[in-house]
PAROGU-252085 format. One record per residue (C-alpha): residue in three letters; z, y, x. Coordinates in nm, 3 decimals, always signed. Example, Ala and Ser with C-alpha at 12.3 -4.5 7.8 and 13.67 -1.06 7.14 Angstrom:
BEGIN
(ALA (+0.780 -0.450 +1.230))
(SER (+0.714 -0.106 +1.367))
***
This chain:
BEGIN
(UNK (-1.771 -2.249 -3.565))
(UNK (-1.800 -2.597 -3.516))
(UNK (-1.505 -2.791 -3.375))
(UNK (-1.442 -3.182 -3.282))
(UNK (-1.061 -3.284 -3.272))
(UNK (-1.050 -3.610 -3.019))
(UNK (-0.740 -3.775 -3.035))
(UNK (-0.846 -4.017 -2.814))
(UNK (-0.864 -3.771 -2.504))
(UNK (-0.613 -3.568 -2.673))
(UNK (-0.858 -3.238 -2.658))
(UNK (-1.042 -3.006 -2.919))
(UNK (-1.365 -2.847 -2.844))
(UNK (-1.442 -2.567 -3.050))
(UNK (-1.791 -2.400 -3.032))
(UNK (-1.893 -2.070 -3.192))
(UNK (-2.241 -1.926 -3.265))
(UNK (-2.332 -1.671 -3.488))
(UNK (-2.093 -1.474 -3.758))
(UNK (-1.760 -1.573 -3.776))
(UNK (-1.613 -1.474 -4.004))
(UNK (-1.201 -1.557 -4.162))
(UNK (-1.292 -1.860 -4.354))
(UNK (-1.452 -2.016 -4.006))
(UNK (-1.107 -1.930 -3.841))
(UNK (-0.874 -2.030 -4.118))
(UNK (-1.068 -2.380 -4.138))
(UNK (-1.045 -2.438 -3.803))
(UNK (-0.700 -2.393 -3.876))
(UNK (-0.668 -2.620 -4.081))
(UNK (-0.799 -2.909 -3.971))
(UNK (-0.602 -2.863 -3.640))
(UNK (-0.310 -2.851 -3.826))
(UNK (-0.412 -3.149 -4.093))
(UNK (-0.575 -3.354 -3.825))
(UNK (-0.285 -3.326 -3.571))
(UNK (-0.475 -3.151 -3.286))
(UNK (-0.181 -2.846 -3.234))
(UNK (-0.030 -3.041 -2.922))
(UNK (-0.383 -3.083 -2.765))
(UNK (-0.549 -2.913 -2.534))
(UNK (-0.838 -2.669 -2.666))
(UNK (-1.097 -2.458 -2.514))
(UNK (-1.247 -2.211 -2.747))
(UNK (-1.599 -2.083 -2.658))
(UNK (-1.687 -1.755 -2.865))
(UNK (-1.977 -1.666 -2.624))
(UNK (-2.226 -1.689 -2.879))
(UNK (-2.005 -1.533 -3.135))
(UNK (-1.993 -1.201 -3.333))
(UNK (-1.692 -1.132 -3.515))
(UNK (-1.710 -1.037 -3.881))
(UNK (-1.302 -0.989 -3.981))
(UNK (-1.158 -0.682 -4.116))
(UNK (-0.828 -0.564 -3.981))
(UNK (-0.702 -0.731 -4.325))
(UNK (-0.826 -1.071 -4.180))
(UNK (-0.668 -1.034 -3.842))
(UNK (-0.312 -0.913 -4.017))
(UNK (-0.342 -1.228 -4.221))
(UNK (-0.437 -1.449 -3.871))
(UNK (-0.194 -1.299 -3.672))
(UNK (+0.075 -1.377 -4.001))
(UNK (-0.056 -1.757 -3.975))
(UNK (-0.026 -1.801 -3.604))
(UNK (+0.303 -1.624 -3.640))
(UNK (+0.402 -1.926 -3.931))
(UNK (+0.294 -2.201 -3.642))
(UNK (+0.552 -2.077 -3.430))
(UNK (+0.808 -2.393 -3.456))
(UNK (+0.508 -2.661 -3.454))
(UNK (+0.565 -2.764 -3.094))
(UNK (+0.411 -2.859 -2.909))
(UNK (+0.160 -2.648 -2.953))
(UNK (-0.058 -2.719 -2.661))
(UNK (-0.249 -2.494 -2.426))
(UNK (-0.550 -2.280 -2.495))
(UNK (-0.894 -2.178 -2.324))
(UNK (-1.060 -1.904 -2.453))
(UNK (-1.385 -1.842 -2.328))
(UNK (-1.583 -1.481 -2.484))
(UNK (-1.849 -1.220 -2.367))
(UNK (-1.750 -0.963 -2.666))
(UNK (-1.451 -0.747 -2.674))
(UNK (-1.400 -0.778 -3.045))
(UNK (-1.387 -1.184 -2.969))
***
């Protein structure tokens, strides 16, 4: 996944291509959160995407996500994917 966080238009642009697999995702995370990019707006395009987590991953995502809960704003999200498991 690559991502770029502009502050200046107040928008994050994440592209994926290829495996993805947790560490891509909690990175991501990460930098959003480090960067200041929650309140943004995002679009997320997994088209080119194929999703390598284990149910273990996504109880540990969902867990995370969960823990962002009182960072508001939080800022709405795009998602844009061709695969189910995206």
């Amino acid at each position: 996944m690559h991502f770029t966080i502009d502050h200046t238009s107040r928008f994050v642009d994440v592209m994926g291509s290829g495996d993805m697999t947790i560490d891509d995702v909690t990175d991501y995370f990460d930098a959003l959160v480090t960067d200041g990019g929650m309140p943004y707006r995002k679009l997320i395009d997994l088209r080119g995407v194929s999703p390598k987590l284990t149910d273990d991953d996504i109880m540990m995502l969902g867990a995370r996500v969960s823990a962002y809960a009182h960072m508001e704003p939080r800022g709405p999200i795009a998602v844009v994917s061709t695969a189910d498991a995206s």
